[in-house]
N, C-alpha and C positions, 0 to 999 in steps of 0.2 A: 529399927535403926534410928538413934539418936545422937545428936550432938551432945557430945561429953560435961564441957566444959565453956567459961567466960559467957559472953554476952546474951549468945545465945543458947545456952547448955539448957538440956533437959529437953528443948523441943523435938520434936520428930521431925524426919525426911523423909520421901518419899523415894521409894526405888525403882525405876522403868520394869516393866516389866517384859519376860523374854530370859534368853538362856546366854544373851551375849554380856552381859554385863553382870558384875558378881561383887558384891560392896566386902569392902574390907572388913574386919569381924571384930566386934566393939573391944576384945580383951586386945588384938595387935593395934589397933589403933590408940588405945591407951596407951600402950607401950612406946607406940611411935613418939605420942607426942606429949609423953613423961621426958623422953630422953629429948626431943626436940629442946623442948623447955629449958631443962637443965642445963643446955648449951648456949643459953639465951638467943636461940635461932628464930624464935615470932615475933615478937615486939619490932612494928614497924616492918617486916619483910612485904617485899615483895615475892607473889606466889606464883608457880606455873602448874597447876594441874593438867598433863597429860594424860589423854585414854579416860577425860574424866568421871566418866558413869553418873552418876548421881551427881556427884560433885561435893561430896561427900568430906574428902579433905581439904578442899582449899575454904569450906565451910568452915571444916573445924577451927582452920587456922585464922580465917580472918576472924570467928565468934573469939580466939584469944589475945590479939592483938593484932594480926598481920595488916598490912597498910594496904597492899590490894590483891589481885588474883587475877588471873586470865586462867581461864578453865577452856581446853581442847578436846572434843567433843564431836564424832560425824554421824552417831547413829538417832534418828528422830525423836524415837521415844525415850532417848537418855537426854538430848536435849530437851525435852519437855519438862522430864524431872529437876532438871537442872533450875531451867529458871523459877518454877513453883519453890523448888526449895531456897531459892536464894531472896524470893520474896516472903515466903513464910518465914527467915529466919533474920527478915531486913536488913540482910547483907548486899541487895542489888545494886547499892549506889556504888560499892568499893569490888566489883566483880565485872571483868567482860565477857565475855561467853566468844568462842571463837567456833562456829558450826563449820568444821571443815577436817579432811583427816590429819592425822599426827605430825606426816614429814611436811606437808604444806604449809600448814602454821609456823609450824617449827622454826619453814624457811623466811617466810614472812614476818615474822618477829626477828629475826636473826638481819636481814634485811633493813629493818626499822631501826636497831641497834638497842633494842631491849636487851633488859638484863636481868636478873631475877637470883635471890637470894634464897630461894629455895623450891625447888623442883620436885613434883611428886611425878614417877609414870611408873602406871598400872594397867600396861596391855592387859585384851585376853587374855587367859592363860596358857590355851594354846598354841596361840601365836606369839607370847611372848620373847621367845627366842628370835624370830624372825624380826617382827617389830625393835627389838633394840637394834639389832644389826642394822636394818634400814637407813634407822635414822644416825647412824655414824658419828662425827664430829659434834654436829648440831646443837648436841646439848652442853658438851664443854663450850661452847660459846657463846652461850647464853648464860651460864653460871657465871653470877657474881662470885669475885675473890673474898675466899671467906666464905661461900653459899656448900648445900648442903643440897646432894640429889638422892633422895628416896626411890627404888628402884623394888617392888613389887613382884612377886613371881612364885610359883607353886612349888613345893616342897619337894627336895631330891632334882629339881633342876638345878642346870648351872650357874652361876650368875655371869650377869650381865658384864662386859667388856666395854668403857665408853674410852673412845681414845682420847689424850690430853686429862683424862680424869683417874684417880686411882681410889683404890678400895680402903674404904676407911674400917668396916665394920661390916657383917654379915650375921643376921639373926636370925632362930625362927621361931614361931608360934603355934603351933600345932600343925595343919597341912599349909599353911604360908611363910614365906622366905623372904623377907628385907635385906636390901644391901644399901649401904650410905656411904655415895661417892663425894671426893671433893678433888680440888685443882691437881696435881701430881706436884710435888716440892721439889725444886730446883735444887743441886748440892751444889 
């Protein structure tokens, strides 16, 4: 596993080890953030990595531009990756690590009145279903107008429903499935 691209491209990251965490696979992550790109969605974003495992994409994004990242994160040895890799790719200063689980941060940032211009969540995969329902509303109101939510999920699953937000796009990449929500458009 390697960072793609920009600042820090080419270096390696580390991956927890264990069967709970599963990094996104170098050809959909290209993918993602070919099209990211193309929509001028990095430059200067603010990132929200949810479910972040490695931390793997809010890595990518800030080694291309992004302005910062809050990476959410409750399992120990994903947080341990996390930080190694965010110092090996000296992205630590523009990163905060949030060690708590998904709907707590979530509500805590939401509380704070953060906002964030682009959102990655990549539950388990088994849980995935579950985990997006949980967290309900939460993530339409944390998205910036104009932001961009990356939504992760295994192959032949449903996609994800986040209310206040609608389906822009749904991709897949061999056993992985991307869906890119954004605000729902007023008529």
């Amino acid at each position: 596993m390697r960072v793609i691209a920009g600042e820090a491209g080419g270096l390696e990251l580390e991956a927890p080890r264990g069967l709970y965490t599963r990094p996104t696979s170098a050809r959909l992550k290209e993918a993602l953030f070919a099209m990211l790109e193309s929509r001028g969605l990095l430059r200067e974003a603010r990132v929200l990595d949810v479910f972040a495992g490695s931390g793997q994409l809010a890595i990518e994004a800030l080694s291309r531009g992004a302005r910062a990242a809050v990476l959410v994160e409750s399992a120990r040895p994903a947080l341990v990756a996390i930080r190694r890799n965010l110092l090996h790719c000296r992205l630590e200063t523009r990163a905060t690590v949030l060690p708590r689980p998904a709907l707590r941060a979530l509500r805590e940032l939401q509380a704070a009145g953060a906002s964030f211009d682009l959102i990655f969540m990549d539950p388990p995969y088994e849980a995935a279903a579950a985990e997006f329902a949980r967290l309900g509303e939460l993530p339409a109101g944390l998205l910036a107008p104009g932001g961009i939510l990356v939504a992760e999920r295994a192959r032949g699953t449903d996609c994800p429903c986040f209310p206040g937000l609608e389906l822009l796009r749904d991709c897949q990449q061999g056993g992985q499935m991307l869906s890119f929500h954004e605000h729902a458009k007023s008529f």
